[in-house]
Structure formats: C-alpha cells, structure tokens
N, C-alpha and C positions, 0 to 999 in steps of 0.2 A: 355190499359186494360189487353193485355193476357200478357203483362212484371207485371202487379200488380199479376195477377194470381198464376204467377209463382215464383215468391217473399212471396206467401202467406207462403209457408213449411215453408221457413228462416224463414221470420218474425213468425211463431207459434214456433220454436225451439227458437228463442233467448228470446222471450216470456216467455215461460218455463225456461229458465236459469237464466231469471233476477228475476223471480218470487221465483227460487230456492234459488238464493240469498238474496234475501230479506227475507224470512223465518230465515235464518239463523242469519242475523245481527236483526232482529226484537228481538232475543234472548238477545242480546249483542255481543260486542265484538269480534272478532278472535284474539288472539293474537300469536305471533310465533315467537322465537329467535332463533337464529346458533350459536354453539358454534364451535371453530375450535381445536380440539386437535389432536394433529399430523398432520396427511395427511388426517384427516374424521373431518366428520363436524357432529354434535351433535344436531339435533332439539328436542324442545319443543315447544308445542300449547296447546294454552287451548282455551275453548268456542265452540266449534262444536261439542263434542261428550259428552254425561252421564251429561245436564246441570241441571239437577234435585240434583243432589249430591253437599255437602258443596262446594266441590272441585271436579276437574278435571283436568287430564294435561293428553298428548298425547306425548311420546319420541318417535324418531325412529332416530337409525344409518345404516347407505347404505339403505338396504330392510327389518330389524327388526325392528317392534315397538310393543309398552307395551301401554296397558292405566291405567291408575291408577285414582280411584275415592275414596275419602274419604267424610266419612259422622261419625260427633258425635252429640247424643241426647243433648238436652236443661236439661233434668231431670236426676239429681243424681243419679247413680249406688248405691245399698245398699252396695256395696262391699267396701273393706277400701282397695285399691290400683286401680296404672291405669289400667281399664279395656280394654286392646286395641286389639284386632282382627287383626292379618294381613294375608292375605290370595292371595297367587299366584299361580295362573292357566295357565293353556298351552294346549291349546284344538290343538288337530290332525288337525284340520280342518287349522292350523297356519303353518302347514307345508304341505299343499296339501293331507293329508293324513284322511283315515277312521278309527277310531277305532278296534282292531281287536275281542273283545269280543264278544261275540253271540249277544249282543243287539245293538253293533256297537255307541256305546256313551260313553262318558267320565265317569268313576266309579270311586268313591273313590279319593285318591291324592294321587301319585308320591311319592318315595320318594326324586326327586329331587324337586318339587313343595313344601312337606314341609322341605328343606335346604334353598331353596332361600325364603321361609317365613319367617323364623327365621332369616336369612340374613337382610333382609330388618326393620323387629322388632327390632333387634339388634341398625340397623344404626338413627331408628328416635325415637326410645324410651327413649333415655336422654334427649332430648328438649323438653317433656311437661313439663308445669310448677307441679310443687309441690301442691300434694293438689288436684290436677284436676282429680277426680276419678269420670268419663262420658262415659260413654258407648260407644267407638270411633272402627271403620271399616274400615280399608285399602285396598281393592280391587286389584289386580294387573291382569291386563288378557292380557295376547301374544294375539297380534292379527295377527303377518306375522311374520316369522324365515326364513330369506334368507338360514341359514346355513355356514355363514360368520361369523356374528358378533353374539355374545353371550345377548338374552336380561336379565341377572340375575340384570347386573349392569344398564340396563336402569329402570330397576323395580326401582331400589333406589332412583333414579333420577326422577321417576316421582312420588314417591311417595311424596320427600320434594316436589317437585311445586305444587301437589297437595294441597297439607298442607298449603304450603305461599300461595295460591292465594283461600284457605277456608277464613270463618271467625272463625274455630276453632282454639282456644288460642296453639300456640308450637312456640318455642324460634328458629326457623329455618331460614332461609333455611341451607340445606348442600349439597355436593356433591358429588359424588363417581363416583372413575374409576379402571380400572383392568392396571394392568402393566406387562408387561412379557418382560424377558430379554433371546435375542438372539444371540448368536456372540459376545455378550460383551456389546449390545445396549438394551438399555431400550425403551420396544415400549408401547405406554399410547393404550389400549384399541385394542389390538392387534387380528385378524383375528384367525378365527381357524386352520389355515394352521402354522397360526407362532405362537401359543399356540403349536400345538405340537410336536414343536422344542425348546421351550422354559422351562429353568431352575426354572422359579418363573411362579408361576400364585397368583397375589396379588391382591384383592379387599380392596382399603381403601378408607372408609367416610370418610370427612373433613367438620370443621365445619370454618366461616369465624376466620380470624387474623391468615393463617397458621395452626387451631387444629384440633385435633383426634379423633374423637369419634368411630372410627371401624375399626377394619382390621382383614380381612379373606385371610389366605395364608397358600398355600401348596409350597412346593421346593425340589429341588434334590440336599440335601447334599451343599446347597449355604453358602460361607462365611459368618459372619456377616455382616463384611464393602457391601456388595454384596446387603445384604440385606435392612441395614438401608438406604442407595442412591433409592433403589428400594420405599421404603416408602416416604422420599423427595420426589422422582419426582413426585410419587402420588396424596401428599396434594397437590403441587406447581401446580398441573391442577386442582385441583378439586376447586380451587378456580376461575376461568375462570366462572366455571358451576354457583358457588355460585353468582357472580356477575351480569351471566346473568336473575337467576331467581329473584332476588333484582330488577332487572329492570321490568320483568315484572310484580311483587307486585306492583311496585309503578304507571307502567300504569293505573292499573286497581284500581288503590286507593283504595286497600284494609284494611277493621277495621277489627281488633280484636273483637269477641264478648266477651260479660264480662258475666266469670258464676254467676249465681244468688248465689252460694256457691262453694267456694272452701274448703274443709275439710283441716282442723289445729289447734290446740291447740290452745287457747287464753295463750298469754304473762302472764299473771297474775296465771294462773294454772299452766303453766311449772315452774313457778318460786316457789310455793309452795312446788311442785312435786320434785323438786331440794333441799330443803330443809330439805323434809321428806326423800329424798330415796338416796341422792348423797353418803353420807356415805358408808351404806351397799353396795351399789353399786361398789363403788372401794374396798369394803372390797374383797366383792367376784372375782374380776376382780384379783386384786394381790396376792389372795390363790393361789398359782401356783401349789398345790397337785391336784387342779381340775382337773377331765377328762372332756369330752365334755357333759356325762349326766349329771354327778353332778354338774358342774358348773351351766347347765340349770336349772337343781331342784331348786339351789342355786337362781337362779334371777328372775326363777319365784313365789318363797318363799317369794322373797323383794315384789313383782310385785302385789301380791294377799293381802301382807300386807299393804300397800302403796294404792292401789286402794280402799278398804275400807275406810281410811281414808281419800280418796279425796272422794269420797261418800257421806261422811258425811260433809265436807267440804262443797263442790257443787253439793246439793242435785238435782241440776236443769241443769246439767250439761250434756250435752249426752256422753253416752259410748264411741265413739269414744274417744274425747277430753280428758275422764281420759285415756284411753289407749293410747292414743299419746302420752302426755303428758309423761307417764314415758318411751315409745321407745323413744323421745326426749332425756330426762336425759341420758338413758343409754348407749344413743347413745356417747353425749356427752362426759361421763364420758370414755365411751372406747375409745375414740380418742386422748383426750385430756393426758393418760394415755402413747399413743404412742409419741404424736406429743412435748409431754414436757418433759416425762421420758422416753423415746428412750427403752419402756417396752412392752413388748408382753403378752395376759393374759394366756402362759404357760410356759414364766418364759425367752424366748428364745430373741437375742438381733433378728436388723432387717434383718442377714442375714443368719441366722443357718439356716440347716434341721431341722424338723424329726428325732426322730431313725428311719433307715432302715433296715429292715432286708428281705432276698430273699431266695425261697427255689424252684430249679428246679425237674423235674420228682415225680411231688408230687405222680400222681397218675400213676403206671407202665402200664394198662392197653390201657392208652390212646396215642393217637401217639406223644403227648407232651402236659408238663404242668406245670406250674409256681406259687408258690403264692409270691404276693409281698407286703410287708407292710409296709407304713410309716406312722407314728404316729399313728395314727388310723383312718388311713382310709387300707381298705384291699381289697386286690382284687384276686378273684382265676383265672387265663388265660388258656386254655386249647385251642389246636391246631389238628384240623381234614384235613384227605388229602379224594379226593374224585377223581376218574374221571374228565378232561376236560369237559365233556359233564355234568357236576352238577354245571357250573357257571351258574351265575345269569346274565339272559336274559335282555338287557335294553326296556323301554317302546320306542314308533316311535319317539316321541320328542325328551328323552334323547340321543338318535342314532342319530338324525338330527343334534341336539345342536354339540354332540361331537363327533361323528363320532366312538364311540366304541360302539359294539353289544353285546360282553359278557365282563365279571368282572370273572376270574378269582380267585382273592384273595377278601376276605371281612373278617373287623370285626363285631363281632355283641354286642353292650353294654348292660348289664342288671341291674335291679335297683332294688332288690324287695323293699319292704317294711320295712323286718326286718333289712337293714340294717341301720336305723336310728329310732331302737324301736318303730318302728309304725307299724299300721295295715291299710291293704290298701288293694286291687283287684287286683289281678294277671291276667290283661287285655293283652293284645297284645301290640308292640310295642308303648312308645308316641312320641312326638316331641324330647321329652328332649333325650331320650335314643339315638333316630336317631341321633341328631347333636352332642350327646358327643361321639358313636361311628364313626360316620364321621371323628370326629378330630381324633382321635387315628387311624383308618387304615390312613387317611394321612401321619402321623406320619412316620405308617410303611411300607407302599407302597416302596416308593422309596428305599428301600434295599434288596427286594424280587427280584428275580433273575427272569426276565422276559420270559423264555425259561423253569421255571420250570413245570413240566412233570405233575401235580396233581391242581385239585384245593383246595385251601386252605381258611378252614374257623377260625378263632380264637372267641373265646366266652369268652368275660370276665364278670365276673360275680362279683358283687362288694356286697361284707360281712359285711363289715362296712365303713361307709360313712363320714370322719371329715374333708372336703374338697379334693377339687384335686382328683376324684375319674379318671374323663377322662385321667389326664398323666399318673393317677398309671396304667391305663389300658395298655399306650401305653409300659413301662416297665415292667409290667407282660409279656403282647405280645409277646416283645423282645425276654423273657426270655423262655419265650416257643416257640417261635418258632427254637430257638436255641437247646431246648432240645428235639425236635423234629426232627433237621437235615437238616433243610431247613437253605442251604449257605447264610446266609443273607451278606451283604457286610461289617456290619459294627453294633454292638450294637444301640440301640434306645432308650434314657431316655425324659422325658418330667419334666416341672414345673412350676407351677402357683405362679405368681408373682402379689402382692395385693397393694391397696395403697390406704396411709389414707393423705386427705388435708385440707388444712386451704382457706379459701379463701380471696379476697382482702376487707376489708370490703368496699373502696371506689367504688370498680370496680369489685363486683359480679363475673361476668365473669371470671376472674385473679385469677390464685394460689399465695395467697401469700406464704405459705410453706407446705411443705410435707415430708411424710417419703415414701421410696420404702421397702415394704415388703418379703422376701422370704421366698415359701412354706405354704402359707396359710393356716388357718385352715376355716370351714363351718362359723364359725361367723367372721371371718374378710371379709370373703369374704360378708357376708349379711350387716355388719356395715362398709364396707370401700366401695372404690370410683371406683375400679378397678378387672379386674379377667383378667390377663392376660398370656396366657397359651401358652408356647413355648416348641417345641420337635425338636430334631435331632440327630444329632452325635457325637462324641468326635470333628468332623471337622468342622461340619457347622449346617442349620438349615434345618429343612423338614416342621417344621407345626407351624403356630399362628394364635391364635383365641384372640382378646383384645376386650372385653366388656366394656364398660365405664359407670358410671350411674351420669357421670356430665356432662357440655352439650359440652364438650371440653378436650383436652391433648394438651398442648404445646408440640413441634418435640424434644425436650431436655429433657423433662420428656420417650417421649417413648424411644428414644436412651438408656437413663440409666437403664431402666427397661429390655431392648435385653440385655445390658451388665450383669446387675446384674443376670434373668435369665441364660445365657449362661454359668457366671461361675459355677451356681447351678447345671445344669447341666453334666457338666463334674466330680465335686464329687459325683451326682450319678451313672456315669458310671464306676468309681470305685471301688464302690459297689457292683455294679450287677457283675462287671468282677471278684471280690473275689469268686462270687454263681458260671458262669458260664463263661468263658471270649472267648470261640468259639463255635459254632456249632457241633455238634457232626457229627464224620466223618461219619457213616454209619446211615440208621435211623433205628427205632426199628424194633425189628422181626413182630411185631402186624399189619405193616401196610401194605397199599397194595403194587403192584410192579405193573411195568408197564414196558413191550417190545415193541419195535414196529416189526412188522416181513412182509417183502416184499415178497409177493404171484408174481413166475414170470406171465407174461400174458400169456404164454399159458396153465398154468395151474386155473386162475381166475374164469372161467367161472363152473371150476367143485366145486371149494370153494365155491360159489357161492350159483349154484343147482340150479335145475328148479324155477323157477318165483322167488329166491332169497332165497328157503326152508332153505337150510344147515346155511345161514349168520341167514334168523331167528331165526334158532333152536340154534344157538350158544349164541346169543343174550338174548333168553330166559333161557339159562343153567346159565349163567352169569352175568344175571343182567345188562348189559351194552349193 
C-alpha cells in the first residue's frame, strides 16, 4: 500500500502527459521531416501549432525557428488581381529581449520585417494559379533566434509548406536556401560567423525540375563564373527541401480546394476582342515615335473604343471579362511582336540601351550630386556627410540577427507621384520604396571605403519613371558619390534585364521559347515574364534581385540573362566614365571636416570640467 502511495505523483504526472498527448493527436496528425544540407539539418512540422489556419508549418534550423500560417477566404476579392498579404514579424521576446520603447511592445514594423516580407511575396507569388483573385494571408512569426542561423530563409520555407499542406489552390511546393562562399567554398545556409567572412550572401528560391523562381543577392565585386556556381549549388539544395515537403503533402493526403470562381475571360470574347482590337493594337506597338505617355494615350484610345463595342456585344457580360479580355489581346499582341519579330515597341533590337546621358555636380551647394537619365526614366542622386554619431541605430533583432548596431552609409529611394503623371499622397516611406532602395545601396556598399570618417546618406529621387528606376538610382549614386569625393574603389552601374516566353503547349510548365531582353522599359516589365536587375563593376557583381511572374526559370535561361546583363553593364560604365570616371581628389569646400585630436591624460580631466561642464558646453556650441 505505501509503494502504491508513493507511485501515486508518477502515475498523476505520466497521467498528465499522456492526456497532453492525446489532445494533441485528437487534432490530427504531427508530422515532421529533416532535411540535411551541409553539416545542419533543416526541420519542418506541421499539426501542433495555429491548426485553425488553412495551413501551418513549423521550420527551425540549430535554435532558430519561424512559424508560418496561411489562411485564404472562400469568397471573391472585388479586386482584379491576387490579393495576397504577406507579413513577417520578429518579436524581442525571440531573442530574450524587451522592447526598448516606453510601452515596452512591438510598434509598427522594422525595416528589416518589411524586406524579408517582400522576400518571402517575391518567392511564392508566381505559383498561384491565374485568375485566383481571394483574399489570401501569409503569417510569418520568429519564434527563437539563436543568433547563429538567420530565419529570413526559414520564413520561405515555411511559408511554401505552409501552402502545400493548405487546401488553398498554388502550384508549389518550393524551396530556398542562402549560400555564402568562403575561402573559395561555397557553404548552403551558412552561420553568421561565416556570413561575415563571406564574399556572396545569396537567397535563391527553386521551384521542382531544377527552376528559379527567386534570387536575392548582395556581393563584393564577385566574378560572374563566381557567381553563377553560387546560384547552381543553390537550386541543386533547394530541391532536397522541395522533395521533402512533397512527402509530407502526400502524408497527409492533401486536396486542393476548387474556387467556386476563378476570374478570366471566356475564350469566345477574347476571340472577338482579337478581332476588333488586334490591328490597332500592333499599329500602336510598331509607331516607334511613341514615348511612354502617348503610346499609353494611344492604347487606351483602342481600349475605350473596343470596350464599347464589346458592350454592346455582351450586354450580359461583367466588367471584368470585357477588361480582360483586351489585357489578354494586348498582351498578346506585344509578345508576339517580340517573340516572332525580334521588335521592341521603341523601335530597339533585344539588346540595345537607352540613350544615356549623365550630368555630375548638378547642384554646387550640396556635398555632391548627380542626375542620370536613360531613356526616360530620370533620376536626380544627391550625397550628404554627417557626423558618425548620425548613423542609423539597428532595432534588438536586426543587432541579434547580424551582429551590426549602427549603418553608417544608407540609401534612401523616392517615388513621388509626378513621376509617372499621376497624383497620389506624399505619405512616408512604402514597401516599394524600401526594397528598391535596399537594392541600390547593396549595389553601392561594397565600394565605400569602410574606415570613412562621416556618415553618408545618398537620396535618390526619381523624376520620371519608364522602368529601371532602382539601377538608375544605383548609377546616379555612383556618380554622386564620386562627385562628392568619397574614394569609392571602383564605379557602380546597374540593369534590368526582362523577358518575354512562349510556353510548351504540351507541358505548361516548359519554356518552349523566348527572347532575353536588355534595359527594360515600365511596360515590358508589366507585359513580360521577368524583371531581373543586376549591379556591379566593370570586374564583377555586388547586387541581384530576379523576380519571376511564371512559376519557374530553367538554370540556362538565368545563366544567359547574368551574361547578357553583365555585358550591358560595362557599356554603361562607360558612359558614366565619359560624365565622371574618378572621385574627386579633395571634397567640396561646403562640407564638414573632421579631426580627431588626443587630449594627453593629464590634461583630460580639465577638458573635461566639473561633472563633464566644459565637454557639455562644447557639445552644445557644436551641435555634436
């Protein structure tokens, strides 16, 4: 009896634990797979956490994990595109830490929270299907950051499992890994110690059969050959991931739900619409005196004519469907334009510039300043020095994640309104502005001399907008920063590379053929398949951002698009070298100066002054 007594605690503890478990599978399922890339191993689990949401999935690599939940409504968005939300959070509390605000909680977001949202948008937003315009919400929330491993890229990762193991309709799974090359070795998903040793920091999504659907990469001045092997080893893991989360879809025997409506043109009204509108349509496409408004005038002239009379057509018809209907045609017709007459609609084959033209020390008052303009897209650069102590503070996470406190150099992008004739609110920063100036200080980081004496901010401000507005930035920058005096090591041009395909009619999925485009304009980029934006040097690469809006890139298409950018590249480097082709040796009289002057110690204490008087009153005379 007193051995049962005392057996009682166990037996009520293991009581509790089986009962704990039983709750848990009462739910459904646990599932959970290991992926091994490299020397770490890669988990996902779904079913134990947020099983209210379509989806769920749970990554974590060593001591970092992400959870990601996704949920889309049953009922139609009014909106005519996909409406998709993605949203990554990084609460204090994921690094042992309290907020430091006076209300001690999470305000607003980061601006690394919205980079790595657009990150993650970026990488799953080619594989909804067409048409699918539902009100869909990606969730991503840090829940532990060792300070090891980086979760941006487990976000991606949990986002497609999320996805495949919903019953919301996406053509997924994919996978994504960071690659950083050390020594000469290329490490998959490499620690923060050997990120910052490391020449490439590369994020690329892969979609199955080997393709591309994303890649985020910064670099120091790295070769191309450097780079494309850096991309290969990339996909060639990220299919491991893809594999694993196919397994677990098929565990859980996962259906597709079928929308009650998918938005698209009936066959029978594109084909009328084709009819009416195909003509003037390539009329206006092959006017090659068009500029970027009046061509628009131009198609929305067909567009207003043409819709009337499918109106009267298909009185019964909804709006969309006439509106599709001729983006359908038009679409068409400007592809078809490339893809058969090797014709671009401003007259250029598929690998010319722009005219460029570049004008440094536009304004003398400032400490440097640049405008630069290709075709018509314009952008004015201008370059401020500031005291060290006027860098930008990082929040506790972004400090935890990378181990930097201040930012010294920054760009800042701007967008107004007028620069694409429109009127709009001159609000505070948005996402877009964030991640196109992202790209372009990538760009230019890595030639700013790390021991410079000032902090340095560059403001580009973009005047007219007809694509490529983020490389012109990165080339204004350049050019200002040069005319400012800051030693950079080496000029900086950037360019976006576009591309229109054909697909397999037997095998969807399959390019049957395509053209690569150089120097994009605003409407290729919105009617083509691609926005692939590459910056570096005359030597090598610093920045790529490739966007895809089809659910894949074969490794032989992105290969040819590095090359084909790289050579564009170097013809506008010189360009810019004709405007300005080194740094100016001294910098202006306008700006500040900076000494530094050693107080011996026995003199300190009087510098000083009681309770620190004489350093504050210096302080206050100076502003510093």
């Amino acid at each position: 009896m007193k051995q049962l007594l005392r057996l009682g605690p166990t037996l009520a503890r293991l009581n509790v634990r089986l009962c704990h478990q039983s709750v848990w599978n009462s739910h459904g399922t646990i599932q959970k797979v290991g992926v091994n890339l490299g020397e770490k191993k890669l988990e996902i689990s779904t079913g134990k956490l947020a099983r209210f949401a379509d989806g769920s999935a749970v990554v974590q690599l060593g001591d970092t994990t992400v959870m990601v939940t996704a949920v889309s409504k049953t009922k139609p968005s009014p909106s005519q595109f996909m409406p998709l939300v993605v949203d990554y959070r990084q609460k204090a509390a994921a690094a042992g830490r309290i907020p430091t605000n006076h209300l001690r909680r999470e305000l607003g977001t980061t601006e690394n929270e919205i980079l790595t949202s657009r990150l993650i948008d970026r990488a799953i937003r080619p594989l909804f299907p067409a048409g699918y315009f539902y009100d869909t919400q990606v969730l991503c929330n840090l829940l532990a950051v060792d300070g090891v491993n980086d979760p941006d890229v487990l976000a991606i990762n949990g986002a497609s499992a999320a996805l495949t193991l919903s019953d919301i309709p996406w053509n997924g799974p994919i996978g994504a890994v960071r690659i950083g090359l050390v020594d000469g070795e290329f490490l998959v998903n490499p620690t923060r110690k050997q990120m910052a040793s490391s020449t490439i920091n590369l994020i690329v999504a892969g979609a199955p059969l080997s393709q591309v659907v994303m890649i985020e990469a910064s670099a120091e001045n790295v070769l191309q050959q450097d780079f494309c092997h850096a991309v290969k080893v990339g996909v060639k893991h990220t299919q491991q991931i893809i594999l694993a989360i196919q397994q677990m879809a098929r565990e859980a025997k996962v259906t597709k739900r079928t929308p009650p409506k998918i938005f698209s043109a009936p066959e029978e009204m594109i084909e009328h619409t084709r009819q009416l509108a195909s003509e003037k349509i390539y009329a206006v496409f092959t006017d090659f005196t068009h500029d970027k408004i009046s061509r628009d005038d131009a198609i929305n002239k067909v567009r207003l004519e043409t819709e009337e009379q499918m109106k009267e057509k298909y009185p019964h018809a909804e709006p969309y469907e006439v509106m599709e209907s001729f983006n359908m045609v038009s679409k068409e017709v400007f592809r078809n334009l490339v893809l058969n007459e090797y014709r671009r609609c401003d007259g250029r084959n598929l690998t010319s510039l722009r005219n460029i033209s570049c004008e440094a020390d536009v304004f003398k008052p400032l400490h440097g300043s640049a405008l630069f303009q290709r075709g018509q897209t314009q952008v004015l650069c201008s370059v401020t020095f500031d005291s060290l102590e006027s860098s930008i503070k990082t929040d506790i996470i972004t400090t935890a994640l990378s181990g930097v406190k201040d930012k010294n150099f920054m760009l800042h992008y701007e967008f107004p309104p007028y620069a694409t004739n429109e009127i709009g609110k001159m609000s505070g920063m948005n996402r877009r502005e964030l991640g196109h100036g992202a790209l372009a200080e990538k760009a230019l980081r890595p030639v700013i001399p790390k021991d410079f004496p000032f902090t340095i901010r560059v403001t580009s401000e973009v005047l007219e907008s007809n694509g490529s507005s983020s490389m012109a930035s990165a080339c204004g920058g350049s050019l200002a920063l040069m005319d400012a005096g800051v030693p950079i090591t080496s000029a900086v041009a950037g360019v976006a590379i576009g591309l229109i395909s054909k697909a397999n009619p037997e095998k969807p999925s399959e390019i049957q053929d395509y053209r690569i485009l150089t120097d994009i304009l605003g409407i290729e980029d919105y009617l083509g398949d691609m926005d692939f934006k590459l910056a570096g040097t005359n030597k090598g690469i610093n920045a790529l951002q490739a966007d895809v809006k089809i659910p894949g890139l074969p490794l032989k298409l992105v290969m040819e698009a590095i090359q084909q950018a790289t050579v564009a590249k170097r013809e506008i480097l010189v360009i810019m070298n004709n405007t300005i082709a080194k740094p100016r040796a001294n910098r202006k009289e306008n700006g500040p100066v900076v000494e530094n002057v050693r107080v011996p110690v026995s003199r300190r204490a009087r510098f000083v002054g009681p309770g620190g008087y004489n350093l504050r009153r210096l302080q206050a005379q100076t502003g510093q």
